[in-house]
C-alpha positions in Angstrom: 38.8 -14.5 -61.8 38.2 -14.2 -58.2 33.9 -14.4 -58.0 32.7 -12.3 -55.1 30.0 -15.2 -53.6 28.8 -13.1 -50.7 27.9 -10.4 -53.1 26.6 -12.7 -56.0 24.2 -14.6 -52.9 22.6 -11.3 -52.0 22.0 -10.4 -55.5 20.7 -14.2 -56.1 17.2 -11.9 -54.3 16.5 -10.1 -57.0 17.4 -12.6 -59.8 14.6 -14.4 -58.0 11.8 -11.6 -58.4 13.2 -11.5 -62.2 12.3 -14.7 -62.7 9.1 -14.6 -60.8 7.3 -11.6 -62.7 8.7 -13.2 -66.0 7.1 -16.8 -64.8 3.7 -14.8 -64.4 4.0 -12.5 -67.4 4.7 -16.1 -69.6 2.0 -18.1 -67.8 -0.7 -15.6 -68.5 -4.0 -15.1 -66.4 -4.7 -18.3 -65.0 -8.7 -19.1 -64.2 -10.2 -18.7 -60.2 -10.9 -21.5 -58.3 -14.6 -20.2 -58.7 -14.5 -21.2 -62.6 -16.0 -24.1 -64.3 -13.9 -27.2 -65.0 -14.2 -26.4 -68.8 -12.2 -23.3 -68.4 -9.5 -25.4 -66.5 -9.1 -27.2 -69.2 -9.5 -24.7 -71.9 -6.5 -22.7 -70.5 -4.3 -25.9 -69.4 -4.9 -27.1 -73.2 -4.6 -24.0 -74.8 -2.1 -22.0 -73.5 0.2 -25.5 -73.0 3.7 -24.4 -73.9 3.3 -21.0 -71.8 2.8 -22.8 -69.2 5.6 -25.2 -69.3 7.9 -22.6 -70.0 6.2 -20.7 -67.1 6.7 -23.3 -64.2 10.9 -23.9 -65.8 11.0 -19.8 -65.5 9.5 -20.2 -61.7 11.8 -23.2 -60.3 14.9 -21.9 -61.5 13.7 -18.5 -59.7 13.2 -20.7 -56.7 16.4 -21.9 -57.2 17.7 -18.2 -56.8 15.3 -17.8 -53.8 16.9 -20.6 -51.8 19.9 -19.3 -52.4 19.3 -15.7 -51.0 18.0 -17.3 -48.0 21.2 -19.6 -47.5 23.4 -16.0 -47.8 21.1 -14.7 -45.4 21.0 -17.5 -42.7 25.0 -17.5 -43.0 25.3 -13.6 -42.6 22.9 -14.3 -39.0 25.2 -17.0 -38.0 28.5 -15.2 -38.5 26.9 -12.4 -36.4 25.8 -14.3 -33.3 22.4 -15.6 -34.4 22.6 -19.1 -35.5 19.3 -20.0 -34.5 17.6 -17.4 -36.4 19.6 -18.8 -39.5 18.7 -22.1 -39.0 15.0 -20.9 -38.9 15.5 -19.0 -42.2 16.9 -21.8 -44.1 14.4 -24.4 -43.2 11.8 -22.0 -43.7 13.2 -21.2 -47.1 13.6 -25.0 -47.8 9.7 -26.0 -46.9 8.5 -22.7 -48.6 10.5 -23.8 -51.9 9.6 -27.2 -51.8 6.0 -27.0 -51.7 6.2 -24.4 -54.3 8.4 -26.9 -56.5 5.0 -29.6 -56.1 2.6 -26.5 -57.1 4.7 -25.8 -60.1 5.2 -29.6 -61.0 1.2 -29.9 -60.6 0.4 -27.1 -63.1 3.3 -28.2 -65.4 1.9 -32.2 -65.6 -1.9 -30.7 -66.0 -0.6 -29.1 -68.9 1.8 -31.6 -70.4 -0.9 -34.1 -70.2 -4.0 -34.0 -67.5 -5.6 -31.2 -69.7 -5.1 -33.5 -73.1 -7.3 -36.1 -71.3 -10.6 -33.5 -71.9 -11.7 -34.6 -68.4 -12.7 -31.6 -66.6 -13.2 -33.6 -62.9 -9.4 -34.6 -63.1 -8.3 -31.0 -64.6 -9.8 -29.1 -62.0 -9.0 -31.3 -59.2 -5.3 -31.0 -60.0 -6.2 -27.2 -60.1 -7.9 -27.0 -56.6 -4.7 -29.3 -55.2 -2.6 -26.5 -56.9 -4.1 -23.6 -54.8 -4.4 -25.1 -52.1 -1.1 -26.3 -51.5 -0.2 -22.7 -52.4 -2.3 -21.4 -49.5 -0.2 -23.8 -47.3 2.8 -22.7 -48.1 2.4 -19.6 -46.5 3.1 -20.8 -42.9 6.5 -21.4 -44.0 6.9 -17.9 -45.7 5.5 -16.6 -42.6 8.1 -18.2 -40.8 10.6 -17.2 -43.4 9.9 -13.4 -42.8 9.4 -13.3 -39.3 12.9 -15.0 -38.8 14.6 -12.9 -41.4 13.1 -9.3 -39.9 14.0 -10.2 -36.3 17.2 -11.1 -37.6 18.2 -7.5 -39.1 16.6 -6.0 -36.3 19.8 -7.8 -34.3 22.1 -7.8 -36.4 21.9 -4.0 -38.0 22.4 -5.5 -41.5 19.9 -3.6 -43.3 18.0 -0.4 -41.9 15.6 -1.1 -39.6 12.6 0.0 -41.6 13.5 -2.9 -43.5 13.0 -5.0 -40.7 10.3 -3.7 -39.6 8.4 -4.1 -43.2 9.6 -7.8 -43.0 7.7 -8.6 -39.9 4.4 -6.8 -41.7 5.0 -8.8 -44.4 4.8 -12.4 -42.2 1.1 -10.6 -41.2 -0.2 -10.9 -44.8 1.5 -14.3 -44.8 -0.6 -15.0 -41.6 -3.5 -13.7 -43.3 -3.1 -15.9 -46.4 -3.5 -18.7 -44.7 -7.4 -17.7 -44.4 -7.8 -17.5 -47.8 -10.3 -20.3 -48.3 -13.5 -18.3 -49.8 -14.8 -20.1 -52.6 -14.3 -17.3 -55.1 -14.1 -14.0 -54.6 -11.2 -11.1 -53.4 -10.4 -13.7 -50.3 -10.4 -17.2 -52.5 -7.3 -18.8 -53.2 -7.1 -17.4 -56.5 -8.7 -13.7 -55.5 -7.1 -10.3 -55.6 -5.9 -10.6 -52.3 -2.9 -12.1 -54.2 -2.5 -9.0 -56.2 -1.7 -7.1 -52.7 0.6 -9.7 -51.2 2.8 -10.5 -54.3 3.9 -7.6 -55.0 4.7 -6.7 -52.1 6.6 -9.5 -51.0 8.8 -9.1 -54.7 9.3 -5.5 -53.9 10.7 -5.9 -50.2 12.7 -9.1 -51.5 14.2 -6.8 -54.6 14.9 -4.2 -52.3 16.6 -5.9 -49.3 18.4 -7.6 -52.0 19.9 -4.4 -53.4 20.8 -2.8 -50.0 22.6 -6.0 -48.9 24.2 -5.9 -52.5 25.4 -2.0 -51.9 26.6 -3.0 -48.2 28.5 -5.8 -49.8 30.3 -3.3 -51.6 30.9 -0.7 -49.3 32.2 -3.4 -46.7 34.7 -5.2 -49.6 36.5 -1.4 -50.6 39.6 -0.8 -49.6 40.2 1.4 -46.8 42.4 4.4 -47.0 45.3 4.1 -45.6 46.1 6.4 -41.9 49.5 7.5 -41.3 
């Protein structure tokens, strides 16, 4: 069977978001930054095997994620913009990786920080969590700035798609402020519940269009006389 890699690496997008809102469905509602350390621990200890099957769910989306972003640098360079791609796929690659240390943080706190019934240690590992998280939006900002000046050059998705890329690396931008101690602009706040979905619907999305373009570009042209 002859696998279709382009197409399967543009689709990897959406197995990503799959994985993502099945992560966060599995992990259930984590506590705020603003909580007490008792609560830190009270979810870490109670909701343990959640958890652990949360943060798996997460890194293989990650997985997925990188992936995309690899199909996507390649479809820049093979078009003329190899810098762009190289820009995408180390963005991708810092973005994942501090993700993969967030995830391994809130997998160990509840394989075994939380069964310690210290709250100082629980919640510090918490507070590390969140933080790193805020951090790891200059590389998504980087990420989407590349990747919507890179279909705006290349034509490889429609150019509102582009466009909503670029807004996207401004709520990226604005993450990075996120440092209220609790609150709707805390690490934890609801300013999270604008920019994730968001972000999982223009990834799904883009992922789909590429898919259908893939398509149209591998079927057989008729023949002219």
């Amino acid at each position: 069977m002859n696998l279709d890699w382009e197409r399967w690496g543009r689709a990897a997008g959406a197995a990503f978001v799959v994985l993502t809102i099945a992560a966060f469905i599995v992990g259930g509602e984590p506590p705020s930054v603003g909580d007490p350390a008792a609560d830190v621990v009270s979810y870490y200890g109670d909701d343990r095997s959640q958890i652990l099957v949360s943060s798996v769910l997460f890194v293989l989306g990650l997985g997925f994620f990188l992936w995309f972003a690899a199909t996507l640098a390649n479809n820049f360079r093979e078009r003329g913009e190899g810098r762009v791609g190289v820009t995408v796929i180390g963005a991708a690659t810092a973005f994942v990786t501090v993700q993969v240390v967030v995830t391994g943080l809130s997998a160990v706190t509840a394989y075994s920080v939380a069964a310690l019934d210290d709250g100082a240690i629980a919640k510090a590992f918490f507070d590390l969590q969140w933080t790193l998280d805020v951090l790891a939006a200059v590389p998504a900002l980087v990420f989407f700035l590349a990747v919507g000046m890179g279909l705006l050059r290349t034509g490889m998705a429609p150019r509102w798609l582009a466009l909503a890329a670029l807004g996207i690396a401004v709520l990226f931008a604005l993450r990075t402020t996120n440092w209220a101690g609790d609150g709707f602009w805390s690490p934890t706040g609801e300013y999270l519940f604008v920019l994730i979905p968001l972000v999982s619907l223009w990834i799904l999305v883009t992922s789909i269009v590429l898919v259908r373009s893939s398509a149209q570009t591998a079927r057989p042209q008729p023949a002219t006389a």
